[in-house]
N, C-alpha and C positions, 0 to 999 in steps of 0.2 A: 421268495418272500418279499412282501409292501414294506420299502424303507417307511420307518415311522416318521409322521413331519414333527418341528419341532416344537412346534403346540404341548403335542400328543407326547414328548421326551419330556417336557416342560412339565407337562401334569403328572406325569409318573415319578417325577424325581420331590414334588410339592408332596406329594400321597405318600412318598418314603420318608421322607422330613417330618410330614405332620400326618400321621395316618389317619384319613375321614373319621375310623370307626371308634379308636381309640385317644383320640389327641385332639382337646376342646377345640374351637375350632377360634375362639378370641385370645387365650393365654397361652393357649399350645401345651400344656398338661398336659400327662398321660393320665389318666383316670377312669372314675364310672362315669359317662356321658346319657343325656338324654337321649330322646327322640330330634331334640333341634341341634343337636351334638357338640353342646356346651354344656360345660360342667356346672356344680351347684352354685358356684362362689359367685362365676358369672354370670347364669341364667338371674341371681334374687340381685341383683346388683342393679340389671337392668333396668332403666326409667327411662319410658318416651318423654320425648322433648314435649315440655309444655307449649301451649299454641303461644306462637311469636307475635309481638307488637311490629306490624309493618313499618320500618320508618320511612320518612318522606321520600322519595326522591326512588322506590324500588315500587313494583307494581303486585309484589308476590313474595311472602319467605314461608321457608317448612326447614324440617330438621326432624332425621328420624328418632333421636337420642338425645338425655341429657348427657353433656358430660364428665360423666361420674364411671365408676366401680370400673364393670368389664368394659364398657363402648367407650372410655378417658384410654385404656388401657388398652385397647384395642386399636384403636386413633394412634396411638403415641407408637402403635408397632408398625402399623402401618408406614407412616411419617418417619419415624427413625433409623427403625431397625432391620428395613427393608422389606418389612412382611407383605408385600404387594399381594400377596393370598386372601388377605381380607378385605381386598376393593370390593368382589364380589355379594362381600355378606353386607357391607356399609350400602351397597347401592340398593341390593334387595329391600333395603330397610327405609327406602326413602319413595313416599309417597305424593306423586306429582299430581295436585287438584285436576279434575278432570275440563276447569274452565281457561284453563293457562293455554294457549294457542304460542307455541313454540315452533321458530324457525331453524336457531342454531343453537347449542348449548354449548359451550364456554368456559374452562377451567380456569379458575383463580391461578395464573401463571405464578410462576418462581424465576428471579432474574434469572437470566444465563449462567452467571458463575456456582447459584445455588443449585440449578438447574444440574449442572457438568459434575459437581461434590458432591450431592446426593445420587447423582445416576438418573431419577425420574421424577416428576411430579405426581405428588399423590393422588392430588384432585384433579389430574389427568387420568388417572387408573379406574378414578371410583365415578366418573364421567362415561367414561369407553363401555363400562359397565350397565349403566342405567341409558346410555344410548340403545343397547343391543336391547334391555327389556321393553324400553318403548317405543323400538324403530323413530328415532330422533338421528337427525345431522348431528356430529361434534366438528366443531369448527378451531382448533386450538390457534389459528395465525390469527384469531382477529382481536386479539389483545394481549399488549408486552408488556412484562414490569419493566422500566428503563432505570429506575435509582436500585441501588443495593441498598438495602433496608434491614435495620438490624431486626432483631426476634421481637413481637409483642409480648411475649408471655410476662414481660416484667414489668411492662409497663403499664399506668392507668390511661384514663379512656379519652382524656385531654392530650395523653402522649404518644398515645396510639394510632390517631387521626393525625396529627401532626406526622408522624413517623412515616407514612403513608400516602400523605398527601400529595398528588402530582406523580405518584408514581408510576403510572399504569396511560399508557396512550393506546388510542383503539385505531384498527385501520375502517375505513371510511363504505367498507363495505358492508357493514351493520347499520349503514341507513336505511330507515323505513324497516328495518327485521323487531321481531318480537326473540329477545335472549334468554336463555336460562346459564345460570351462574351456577357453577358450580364449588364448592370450597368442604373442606374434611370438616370445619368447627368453625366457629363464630361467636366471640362473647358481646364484644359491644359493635359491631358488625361496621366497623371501619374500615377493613379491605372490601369489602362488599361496596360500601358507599362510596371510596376510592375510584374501585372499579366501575363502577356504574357512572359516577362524574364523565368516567373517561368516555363511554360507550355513547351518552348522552350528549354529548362535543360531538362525537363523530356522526349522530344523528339515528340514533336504535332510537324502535318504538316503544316498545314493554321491556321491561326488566324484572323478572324472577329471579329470584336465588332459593336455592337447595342446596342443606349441609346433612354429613354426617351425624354429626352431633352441634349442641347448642349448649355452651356454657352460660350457667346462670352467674351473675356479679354475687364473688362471694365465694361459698368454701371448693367450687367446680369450675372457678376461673382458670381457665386453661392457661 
């Protein structure tokens, strides 16, 4: 008999936890499921992210979700509570314009100590993911947080940036490259700009970002 690799134990054990057929696949309920095998509460929930105002200094944003209902809820398992199950479904949902000419793609790192307390980064998960769909490079060494940075979610967008700032250095190998950024959510896109300050020192050409979801300022501020 074929030892099973561990992939293949990995998804049999995710399928008995959260069964495809029976078990939404954003809140993890047992219930009546559709055809996209999300239940009702979170298929009407759902709202694509409205089209983004590019800010200066980025060559590209998208975002597959507002966040709100199931995809706030779905993020927040992702990120918290370990559900690395749902990289898969956030990446499928994120639409990369067909004129964006991408070298390396790029996860919104997490310092090291958050990095080792959590176990993984998200936006490394939901990266790995949307590399395989669009045969893209992930490059995750070419940019570090180096300050420990407390949570944004509390803060407004004056202290967010500031909170932020300086904290991400890029290595010098994303000169002349075209980057896609990757991040789970983004309200007032101040790691994004962080991040990008940094990439832009080191000497990258283009800068895109793609999120999960897209908080709007106000009752979906993340």
């Amino acid at each position: 008999m074929t030892a099973l690799s561990h992939d293949t134990l990995w998804s049999k054990l995710l399928d008995a936890l959260y069964p495809p057929d029976v078990a939404c696949t954003l809140c993890g309920r047992e219930t009546l499921l559709g055809e996209d095998r999300l239940c009702n509460d979170c298929r009407t929930s759902l709202s694509p992210s409205p089209a983004l105002v590019c800010p200066a200094g980025l060559d590209g944003i998208t975002a597959a979700y507002r966040y709100s209902g199931g995809a706030r809820n779905g993020v927040r398992a992702l990120k918290y509570q370990n559900q690395v199950r749902l990289a898969p479904y956030f990446a499928d949902a994120i639409t990369l314009p067909s004129d964006w000419q991408i070298d390396y793609v790029v996860p919104v790192p997490l310092h090291p100590l958050k990095k080792w307390l959590r176990s993984y980064n998200q936006s490394d998960c939901i990266a790995q993911e949307l590399c395989k769909r669009y045969a893209l490079q992930q490059r995750s060494d070419l940019l570090q947080r180096t300050r420990f940075t407390r949570s944004q979610t509390t803060l407004n967008e004056f202290e967010r940036a500031k909170n932020v700032s300086r904290a991400f250095v890029a290595n010098y190998n994303v000169q002349g490259k075209n980057i896609l950024l990757i991040d789970d959510v983004t309200t007032t896109h101040s790691t994004l700009l962080a991040c990008t300050s940094a990439l832009r020192a080191a000497g990258a050409e283009k800068i895109y970002t793609a999120c999960a979801t897209a908080a709007t300022r106000g009752s979906d501020r993340e």
